[in-house]
C-alpha positions as CSV (number, residue, x, y, z in Angstrom):
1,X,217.8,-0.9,52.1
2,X,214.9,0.7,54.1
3,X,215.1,4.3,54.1
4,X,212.7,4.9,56.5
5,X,214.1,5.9,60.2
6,X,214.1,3.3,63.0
7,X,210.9,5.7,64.7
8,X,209.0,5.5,61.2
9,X,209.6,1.8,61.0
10,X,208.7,0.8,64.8
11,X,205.3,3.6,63.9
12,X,204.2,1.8,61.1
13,X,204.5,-2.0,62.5
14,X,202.9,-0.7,65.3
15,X,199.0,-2.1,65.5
16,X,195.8,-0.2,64.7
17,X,194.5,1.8,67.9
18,X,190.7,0.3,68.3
19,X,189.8,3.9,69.0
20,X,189.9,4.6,65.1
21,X,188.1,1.6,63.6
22,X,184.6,2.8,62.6
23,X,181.5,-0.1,61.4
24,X,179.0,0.6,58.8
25,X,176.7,-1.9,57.2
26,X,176.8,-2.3,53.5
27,X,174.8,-4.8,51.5
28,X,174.1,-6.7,55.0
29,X,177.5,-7.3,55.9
30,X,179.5,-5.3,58.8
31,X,182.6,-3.2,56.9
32,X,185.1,-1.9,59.6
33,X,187.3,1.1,57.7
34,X,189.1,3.6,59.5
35,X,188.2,7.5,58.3
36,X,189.9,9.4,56.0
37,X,191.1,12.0,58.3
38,X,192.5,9.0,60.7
39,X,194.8,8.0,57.9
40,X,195.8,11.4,56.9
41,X,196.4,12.5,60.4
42,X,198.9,9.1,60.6
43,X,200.7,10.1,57.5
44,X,201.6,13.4,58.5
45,X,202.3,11.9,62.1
46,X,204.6,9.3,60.9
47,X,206.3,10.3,57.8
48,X,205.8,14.5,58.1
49,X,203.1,16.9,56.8
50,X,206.1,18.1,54.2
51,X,207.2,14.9,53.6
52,X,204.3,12.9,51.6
53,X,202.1,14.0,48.9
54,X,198.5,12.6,47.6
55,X,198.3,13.2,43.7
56,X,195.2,12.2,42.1
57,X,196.2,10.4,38.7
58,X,192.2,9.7,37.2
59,X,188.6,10.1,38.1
60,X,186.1,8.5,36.2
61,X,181.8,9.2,36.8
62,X,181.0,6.1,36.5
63,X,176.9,7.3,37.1
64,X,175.1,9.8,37.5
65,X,171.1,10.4,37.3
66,X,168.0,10.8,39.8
67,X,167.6,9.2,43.0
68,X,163.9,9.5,44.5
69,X,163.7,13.7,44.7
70,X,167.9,13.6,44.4
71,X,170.7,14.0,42.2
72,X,173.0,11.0,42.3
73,X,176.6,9.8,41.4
74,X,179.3,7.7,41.6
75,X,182.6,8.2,40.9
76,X,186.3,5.9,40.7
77,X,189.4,7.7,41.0
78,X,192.8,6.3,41.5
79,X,195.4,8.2,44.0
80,X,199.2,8.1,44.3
81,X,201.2,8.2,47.2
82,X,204.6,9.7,47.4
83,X,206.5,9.5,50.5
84,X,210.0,11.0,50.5
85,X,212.4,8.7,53.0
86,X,216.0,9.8,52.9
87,X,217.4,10.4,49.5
88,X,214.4,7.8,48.4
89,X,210.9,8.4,47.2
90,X,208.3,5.6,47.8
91,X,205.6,5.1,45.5
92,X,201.9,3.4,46.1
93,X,198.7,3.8,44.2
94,X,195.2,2.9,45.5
95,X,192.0,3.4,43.6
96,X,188.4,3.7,45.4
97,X,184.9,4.2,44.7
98,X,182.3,6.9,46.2
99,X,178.8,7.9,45.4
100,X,176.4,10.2,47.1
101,X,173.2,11.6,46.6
102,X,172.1,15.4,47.5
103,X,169.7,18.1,46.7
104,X,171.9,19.9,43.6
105,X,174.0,18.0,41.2
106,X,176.8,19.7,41.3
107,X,176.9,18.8,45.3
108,X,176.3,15.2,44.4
109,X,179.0,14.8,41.8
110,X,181.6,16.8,44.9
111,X,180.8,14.0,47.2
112,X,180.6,11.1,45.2
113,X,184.3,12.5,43.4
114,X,185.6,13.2,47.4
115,X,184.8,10.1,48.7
116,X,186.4,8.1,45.8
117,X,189.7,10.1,46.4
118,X,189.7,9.2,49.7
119,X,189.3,6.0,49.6
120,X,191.6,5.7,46.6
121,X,193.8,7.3,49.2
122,X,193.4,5.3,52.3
123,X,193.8,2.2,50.1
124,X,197.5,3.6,49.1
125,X,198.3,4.6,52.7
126,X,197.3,0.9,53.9
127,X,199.7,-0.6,52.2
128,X,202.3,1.1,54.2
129,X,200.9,-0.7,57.4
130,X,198.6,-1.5,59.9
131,X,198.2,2.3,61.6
132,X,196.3,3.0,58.5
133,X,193.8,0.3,58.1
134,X,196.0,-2.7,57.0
135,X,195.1,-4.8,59.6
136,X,191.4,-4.6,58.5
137,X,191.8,-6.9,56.2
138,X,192.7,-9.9,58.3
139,X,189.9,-11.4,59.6
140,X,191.3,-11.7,62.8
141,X,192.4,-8.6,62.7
142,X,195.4,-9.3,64.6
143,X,197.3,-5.9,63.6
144,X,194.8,-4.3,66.0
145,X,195.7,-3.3,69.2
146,X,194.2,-5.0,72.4
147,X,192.2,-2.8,74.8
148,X,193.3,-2.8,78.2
149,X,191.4,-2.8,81.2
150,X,189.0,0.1,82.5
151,X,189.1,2.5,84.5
152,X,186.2,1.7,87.2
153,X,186.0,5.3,87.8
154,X,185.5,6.5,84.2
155,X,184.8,4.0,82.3
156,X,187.6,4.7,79.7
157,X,189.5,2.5,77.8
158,X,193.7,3.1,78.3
159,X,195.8,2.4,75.4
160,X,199.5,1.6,75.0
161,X,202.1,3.5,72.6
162,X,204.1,3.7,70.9
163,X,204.1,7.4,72.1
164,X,207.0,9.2,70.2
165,X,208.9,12.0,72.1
166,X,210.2,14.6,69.4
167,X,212.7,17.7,70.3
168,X,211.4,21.2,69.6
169,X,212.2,21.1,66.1
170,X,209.7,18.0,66.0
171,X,212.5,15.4,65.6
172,X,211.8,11.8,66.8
173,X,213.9,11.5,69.9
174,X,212.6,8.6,71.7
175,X,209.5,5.9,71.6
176,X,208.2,4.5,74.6
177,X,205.5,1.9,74.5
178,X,203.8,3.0,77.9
């Protein structure tokens, strides 16, 4: 039985938007991750701000020492997801790595810690779908929404839904793909 609605479900099948993807090299290869804010922003969006929670279950420094003139670190930490859908909570854990160097060590060990909780917590949002990174990991990537056409004018880039249309008391009351 899904306890999801019929909005949440059409939201989370929905593909990625392109707008959100972001690139960064790593070890000479090309990584495409979507931001932690991005996938934070889509759980609230999708499920409710007071309907999910992010606990962090363990952090490990892994690390820590000079770098050049900085203080460095790395961090693992290991997130869990709880997402409350009718009378059912749903349950997924990611873990993720971060490190960081910066001119104190106290600010180094901060980053290195945040960065590992986010990813720890992207990795549990993903596997709820592709409007949290899911469809990065298909080579393919055919989760990810086609652009369409651009404007000759402005040179932007239009995008389709779904666009959700909620009452005043920020109930789902429609979803229209255009």
């Amino acid at each position: 039985m899904i306890a999801f609605t019929d909005s949440q479900v059409r939201q989370l099948k929905a593909k990625l938007d392109p707008r959100y993807i972001k690139t960064r090299s790593a070890n000479g290869v090309n990584l495409s991750y979507v931001e932690g804010w991005h996938a934070i922003a889509e759980a609230n969006r999708i499920f409710g701000f007071d309907a999910w929670d992010r606990r962090t279950v363990s952090t490990a420094c892994v690390w820590s020492g000079q770098s050049g003139q900085y203080h460095a670190a790395a961090y693992t930490a290991k997130v869990r997801v709880s997402v409350r859908a009718a009378d059912t909570i749903i349950v997924r854990e990611g873990s993720g790595a971060g490190e960081s160097r910066a001119s104190t060590p106290g600010q180094a060990h901060e980053l290195a810690l945040k960065g590992a909780e986010t990813d720890a917590t992207k990795r549990a949002l993903a596997t709820f779908g592709n409007p949290f990174g899911l469809a990065l990991y298909d080579r393919e990537q055919a989760g990810v929404r086609k652009t369409r056409g651009a404007s000759p004018a402005s040179g932007e880039t239009f995008q389709s839904g779904p666009w959700v249309l909620h009452s005043s008391t920020g109930k789902p009351v429609s979803s229209h793909e255009t």
